[in-house]
ZAMI-196103 format. One line per 3 residues: for each residue z, x, y of C-alpha. Coordinates in steps of 0.1 Angstrom, whole numbers. Example, Ala and Ser with C-alpha at 12.3 -4.5 7.8 and 13.67 -1.06 7.14 Angstrom:
BEGIN
78:123:-45; 71:137:-11 $
//
This chain:
BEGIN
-147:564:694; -119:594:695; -105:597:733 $
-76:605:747; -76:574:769; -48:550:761 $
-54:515:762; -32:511:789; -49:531:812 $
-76:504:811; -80:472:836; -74:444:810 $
-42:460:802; -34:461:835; -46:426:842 $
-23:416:808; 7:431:828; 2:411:858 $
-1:377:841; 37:377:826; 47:365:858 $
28:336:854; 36:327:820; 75:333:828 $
71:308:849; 59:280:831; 82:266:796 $
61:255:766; 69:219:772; 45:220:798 $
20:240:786; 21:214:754; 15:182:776 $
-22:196:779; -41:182:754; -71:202:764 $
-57:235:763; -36:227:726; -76:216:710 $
-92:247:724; -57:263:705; -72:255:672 $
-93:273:647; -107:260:614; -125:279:587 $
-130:276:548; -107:249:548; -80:267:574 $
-65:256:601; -51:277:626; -27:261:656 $
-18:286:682; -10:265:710; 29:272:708 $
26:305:720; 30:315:754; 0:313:765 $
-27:302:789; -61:299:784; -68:327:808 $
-42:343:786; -64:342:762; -93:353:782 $
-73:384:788; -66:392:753; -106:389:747 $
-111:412:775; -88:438:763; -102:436:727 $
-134:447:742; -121:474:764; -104:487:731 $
-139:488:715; -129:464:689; -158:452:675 $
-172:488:669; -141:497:652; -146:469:629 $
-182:477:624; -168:515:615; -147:502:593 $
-169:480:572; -196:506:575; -172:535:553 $
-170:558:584; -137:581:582; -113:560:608 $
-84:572:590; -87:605:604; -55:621:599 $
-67:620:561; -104:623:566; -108:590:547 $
-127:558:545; -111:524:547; -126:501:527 $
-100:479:506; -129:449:518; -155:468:493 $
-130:457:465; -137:424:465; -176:422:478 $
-201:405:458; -220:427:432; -249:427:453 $
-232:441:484; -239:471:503; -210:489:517 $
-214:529:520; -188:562:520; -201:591:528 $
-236:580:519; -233:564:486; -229:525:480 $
-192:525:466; -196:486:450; -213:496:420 $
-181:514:409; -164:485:421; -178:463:396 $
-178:491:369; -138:490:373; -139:454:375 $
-165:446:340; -140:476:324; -107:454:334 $
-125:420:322; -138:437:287; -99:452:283 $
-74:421:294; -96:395:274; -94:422:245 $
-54:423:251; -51:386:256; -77:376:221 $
-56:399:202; -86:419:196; -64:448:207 $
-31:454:190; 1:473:190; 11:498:171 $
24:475:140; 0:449:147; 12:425:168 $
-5:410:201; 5:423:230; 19:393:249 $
42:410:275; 33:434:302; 54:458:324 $
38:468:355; 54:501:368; 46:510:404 $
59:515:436; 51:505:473; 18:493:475 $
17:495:440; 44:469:435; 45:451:464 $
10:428:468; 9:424:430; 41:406:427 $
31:383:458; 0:375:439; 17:372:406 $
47:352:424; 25:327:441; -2:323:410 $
33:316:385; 34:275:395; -4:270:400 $
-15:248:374; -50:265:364; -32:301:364 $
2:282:344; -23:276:316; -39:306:315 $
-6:325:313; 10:303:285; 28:328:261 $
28:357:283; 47:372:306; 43:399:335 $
73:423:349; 70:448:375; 92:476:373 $
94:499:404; 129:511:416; 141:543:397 $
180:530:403; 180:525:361; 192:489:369 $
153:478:374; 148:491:337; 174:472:317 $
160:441:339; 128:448:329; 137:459:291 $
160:427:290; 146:405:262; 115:426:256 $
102:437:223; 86:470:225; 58:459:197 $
44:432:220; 49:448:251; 21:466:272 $
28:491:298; 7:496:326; 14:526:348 $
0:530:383; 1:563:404; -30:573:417 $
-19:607:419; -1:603:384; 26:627:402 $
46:599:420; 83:607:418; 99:574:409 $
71:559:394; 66:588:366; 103:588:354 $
102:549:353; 70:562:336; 86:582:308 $
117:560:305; 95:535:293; 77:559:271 $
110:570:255; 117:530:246; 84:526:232 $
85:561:211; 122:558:204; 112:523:185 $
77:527:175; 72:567:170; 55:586:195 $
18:580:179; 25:541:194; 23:553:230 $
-11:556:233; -17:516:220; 12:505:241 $
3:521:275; -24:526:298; -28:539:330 $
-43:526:365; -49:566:381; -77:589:388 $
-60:623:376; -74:618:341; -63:653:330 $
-23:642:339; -28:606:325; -38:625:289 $
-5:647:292; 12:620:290; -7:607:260 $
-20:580:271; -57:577:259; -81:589:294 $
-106:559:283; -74:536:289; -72:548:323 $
-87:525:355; -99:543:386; -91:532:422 $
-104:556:451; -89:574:482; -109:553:505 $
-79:523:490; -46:527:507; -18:519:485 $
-6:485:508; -43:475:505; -47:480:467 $
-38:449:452; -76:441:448; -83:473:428 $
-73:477:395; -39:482:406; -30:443:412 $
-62:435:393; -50:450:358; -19:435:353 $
-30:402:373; -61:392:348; -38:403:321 $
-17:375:328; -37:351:340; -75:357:326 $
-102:382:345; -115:345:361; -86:333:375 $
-81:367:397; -121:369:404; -113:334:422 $
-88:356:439; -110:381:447; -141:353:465 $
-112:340:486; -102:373:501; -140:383:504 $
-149:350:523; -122:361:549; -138:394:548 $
-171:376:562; -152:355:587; -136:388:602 $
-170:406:602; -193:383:617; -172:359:634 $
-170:353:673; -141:367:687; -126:334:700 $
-129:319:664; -118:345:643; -92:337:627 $
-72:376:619; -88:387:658; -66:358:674 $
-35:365:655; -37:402:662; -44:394:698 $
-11:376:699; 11:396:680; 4:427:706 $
8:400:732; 44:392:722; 51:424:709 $
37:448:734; 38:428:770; 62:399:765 $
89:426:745; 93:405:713; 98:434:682 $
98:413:655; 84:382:639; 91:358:611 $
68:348:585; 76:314:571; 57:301:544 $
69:265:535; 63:269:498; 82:287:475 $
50:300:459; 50:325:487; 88:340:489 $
73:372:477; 45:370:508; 66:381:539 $
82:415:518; 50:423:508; 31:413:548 $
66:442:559; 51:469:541; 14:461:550 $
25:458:588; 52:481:588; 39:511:572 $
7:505:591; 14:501:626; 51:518:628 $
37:545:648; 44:564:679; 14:585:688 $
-21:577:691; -50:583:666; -55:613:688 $
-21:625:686; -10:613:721; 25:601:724 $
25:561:729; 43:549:762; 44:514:746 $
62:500:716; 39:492:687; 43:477:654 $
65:444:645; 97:440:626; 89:421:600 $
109:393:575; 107:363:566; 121:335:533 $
103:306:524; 109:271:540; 133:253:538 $
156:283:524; 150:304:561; 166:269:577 $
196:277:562; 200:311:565; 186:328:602 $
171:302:619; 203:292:640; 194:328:657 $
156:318:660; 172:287:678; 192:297:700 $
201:335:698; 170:362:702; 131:349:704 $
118:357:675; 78:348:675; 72:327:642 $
44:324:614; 45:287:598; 25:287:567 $
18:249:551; 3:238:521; -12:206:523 $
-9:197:485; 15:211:463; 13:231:433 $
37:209:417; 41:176:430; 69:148:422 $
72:121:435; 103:99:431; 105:61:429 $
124:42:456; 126:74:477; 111:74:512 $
88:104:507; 79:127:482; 98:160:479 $
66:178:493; 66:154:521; 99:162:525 $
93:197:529; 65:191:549; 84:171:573 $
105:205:584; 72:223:587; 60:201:613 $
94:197:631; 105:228:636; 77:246:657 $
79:223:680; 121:220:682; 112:261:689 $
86:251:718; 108:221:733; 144:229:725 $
168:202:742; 178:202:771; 214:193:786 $
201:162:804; 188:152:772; 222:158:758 $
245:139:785; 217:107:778; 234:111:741 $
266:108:756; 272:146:737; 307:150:748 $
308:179:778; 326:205:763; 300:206:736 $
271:203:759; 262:239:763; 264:244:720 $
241:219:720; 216:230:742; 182:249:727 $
164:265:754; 127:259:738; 98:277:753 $
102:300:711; 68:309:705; 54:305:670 $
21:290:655; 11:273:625; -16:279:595 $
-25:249:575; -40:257:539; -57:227:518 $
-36:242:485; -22:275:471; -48:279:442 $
-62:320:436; -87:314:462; -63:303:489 $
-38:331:476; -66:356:488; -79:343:518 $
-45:346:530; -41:378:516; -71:393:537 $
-60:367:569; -28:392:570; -46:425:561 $
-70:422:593; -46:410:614; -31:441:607 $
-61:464:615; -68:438:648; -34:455:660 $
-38:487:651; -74:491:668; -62:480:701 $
-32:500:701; -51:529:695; -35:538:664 $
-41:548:630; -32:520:610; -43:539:578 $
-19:565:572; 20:564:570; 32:601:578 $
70:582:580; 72:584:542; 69:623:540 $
101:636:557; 131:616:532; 108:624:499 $
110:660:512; 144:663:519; 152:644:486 $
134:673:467; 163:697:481; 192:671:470 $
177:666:436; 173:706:428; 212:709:443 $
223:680:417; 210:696:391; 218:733:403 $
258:717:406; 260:690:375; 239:722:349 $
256:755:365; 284:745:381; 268:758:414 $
285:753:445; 272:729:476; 251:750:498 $
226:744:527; 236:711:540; 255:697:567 $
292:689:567; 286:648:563; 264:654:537 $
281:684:517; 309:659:519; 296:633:503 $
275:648:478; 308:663:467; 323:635:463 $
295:617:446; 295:649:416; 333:650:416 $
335:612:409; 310:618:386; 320:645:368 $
327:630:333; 291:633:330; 279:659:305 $
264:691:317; 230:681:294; 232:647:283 $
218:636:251; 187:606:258; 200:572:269 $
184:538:276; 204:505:291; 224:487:268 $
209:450:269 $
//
């Protein structure tokens, strides 16, 4: 599949570039009066419903985006994917976060070998471990059951688990599971994130659970030994290995440490970090919360997505059609960002982990091949839940910039109340706003409209909302494990859709490098400055600057501080 060619050198691009004309000249009001076109707009699958017919688009539109998936060779690149070959070529690496969650008897290869009996070895070693933790059949150091868990990661590592944890914390099922327990995820080094997470803990029911794969992440291995210190400090060192584990592969590093090797849970290179929360790395902390059953519902939800992606007809696939229309508005109508909108507050944690996944994935400016891009990819992405974002940036959404907008629904709450004399139910009431506001995007109001109000004149053009905001909806039957993963892996492959058509890798994240390196030099100047008194050297005059006025305003700090935790 490696070429040179860009995707824009190719006739469906081309085509793409000379329909805008034609959608620029039609308003969404219009296009909405066609009850035809909105039907053929609408996708349903395992209880899913996808509404995309408030975007700017045609049906030949659509035609168009079909015809440029096929020029970009999507389908094999799917295949190639599923099938463990190396598409993340700058690493020379499989990508196959959807072998996580296949079913024991799947087949899915890397480099030869079927990778999903290790799958399930990880997963029977996480089941036999968290129901150990959560019977009490495996105490702390003085006895006591284990009731509390700190999760310490970062990135990937930190970011899908605490969507997943955030959105599982109201579900009923998953709220009885967890009774008596609680789970904390710790990834910021700023020592702030500690005494939050330390805050009301008792070190002789609390279990850590590290997670670098590499064991050698920066931030994530002092958080590491911070955490050790509070436990050892309180406990004695001998406590460590009851009180933490490890979810690595660099056994040899995980025993330096002191934490017991047999304690440690593998995860593989072929799993990216924004695509781990299905290996042990969301999985560990998540069943010991909430029972290994509750997340293996998790699991079957994103794997039934999984299928839909793989087999699915383009024009019903539910992650193909949003991809299509993301590079769409992104790439030909010139809309960067886009705002993800989940009317439940179950979600909030579901557009700052979709950022990273997105973000880090298609934030790229060359080619898989190395060729310098002349087209923007990638999205900005952000997003709060409903009816919070109304509140806060939608007046912009209105009427400042388009922003193209995800609505995500829920059709039954995880917490209903209902009220008596009140004319709907707060869900309802929620509801209401997530029906209403796609189309007050799509329609707007016009000044006609206005003066048949009798708006007075001077406040005519405030008033006005141009419409014609594109945005589409996704309706989900409820927010139980299941419907937590589907969406999960609806996001994901949406993701990849993009990346495959833009010719990119989607796999890698070269970004991250450059600040970590440079950071190595400021850390080995701090301590060069605050232990020897060494003078600023090697850096440029904005930063000499304020680095010296960062140790100067710090200088009442000893040379070689005695060991400190946060006072809470």
């Amino acid at each position: 599949m490696a070429s040179s060619t860009l995707i824009c050198e190719s006739q469906p691009w081309k085509d793409l570039k000379g329909h805008i004309d034609e959608i620029n000249s039609t308003h969404l009001r219009n296009l909405m009066s066609d009850a035809d076109r909105c039907k053929s707009m609408m996708v349903e699958f395992d209880g899913i419903l996808l509404d995309y017919s408030r975007q700017r688009a045609t049906l030949e539109t659509m035609k168009k985006l079909l015809s440029l998936a096929e020029a970009a060779h999507l389908k094999e690149k799917i295949n190639r994917m599923f099938n463990g070959e190396h598409i993340n070529s700058t690493e020379n690496r499989s990508v196959l976060h959807v072998a996580l969650r296949a079913s024991r008897d799947a087949v899915i290869n890397s480099d030869g070998k079927n990778v999903v009996p290790d799958v399930w070895q990880v997963l029977d070693k996480i089941q036999n471990f968290s129901e150990r933790i959560r019977s009490g059949a495996w105490v702390g150091a003085t006895g006591k059951e284990l009731k509390d868990v700190v999760a310490i990661g970062i990135g990937g590592s930190f970011l899908g688990p605490l969507f997943v944890h955030t959105a599982l914390q109201t579900e009923p099922e998953a709220m009885e599971c967890a009774k008596g327990r609680q789970l904390r995820f710790l990834a910021n080094v700023d020592p702030i994130d500690i005494a939050r997470n330390i805050t009301g803990l008792n070190p002789e029911t609390t279990l850590v659970v590290v997670v670098s794969k590499t064991f050698t992440t920066a931030e994530t291995m002092l958080n590491a030994r911070t955490m050790r210190e509070w436990i050892s400090s309180a406990l004695g060192p001998q406590a460590v290995a009851k009180h933490m584990v490890a979810v690595s592969t660099n056994l040899t590093l995980v025993e330096k440490f002191g934490i017991d090797p047999n304690n440690a849970f593998a995860f593989w290179d072929w799993v990216g970090g924004r695509y781990s929360v299905c290996s042990a790395v969301g999985v560990l902390p998540l069943a010991l919360q909430y029972g290994f059953p509750i997340v293996e519902k998790f699991l079957k939800g994103a794997s039934s997505i999984d299928r839909h992606f793989y087999s699915t007809p383009f024009e019903k696939n539910i992650p193909v059609l949003l991809g299509l229309l993301s590079i769409w508005n992104v790439t030909f109508l010139g809309y960067p960002a886009r705002a993800i909108l989940p009317y439940s507050q179950a979600l909030e944690k579901l557009a700052p982990h979709i950022q990273q996944v997105s973000m880090e994935s298609n934030g790229k400016g060359v080619s898989i091949d190395g060729v310098p891009l002349p087209y923007e990819t990638g999205e900005i992405d952000f997003g709060e839940p409903g009816t919070n974002g109304q509140h806060s940036f939608y007046q912009l959404i209105h009427q400042g910039r388009v922003i193209p907008c995800d609505f995500i629904g829920v059709v039954k709450s995880q917490q209903p109340v209902y009220l008596k004399d009140e004319v709907v139910s707060n869900h309802d009431e929620l509801m209401s706003n997530f029906f209403a506001q796609p189309d007050a995007l799509a329609y707007g109001k016009t000044q006609e409209e206005l003066q048949k109000e009798n708006v007075p004149q001077h406040l005519v053009s405030h008033k006005t909302f141009s419409g014609n905001r594109p945005s589409l909806s996704i309706l989900l039957p409820s927010l139980n494990a299941y419907n937590i993963g589907q969406l999960l892996a609806i996001y994901e492959h949406r993701v990849a859709v993009q990346g495959f058509i833009w010719g990119i890798n989607s796999f890698d994240q070269w970004g991250v490098e450059l600040g970590k390196s440079l950071a190595t030099q400021v850390r080995k100047q701090l301590n060069a400055s605050r232990k020897k008194g060494e003078s600023i050297e090697g850096f440029n005059f904005s930063t000499k600057t304020m680095l010296s006025k960062y140790l100067e305003a710090s200088s009442d700090i000893p040379a070689d501080p005695p060991t400190a935790l946060p006072k809470v």
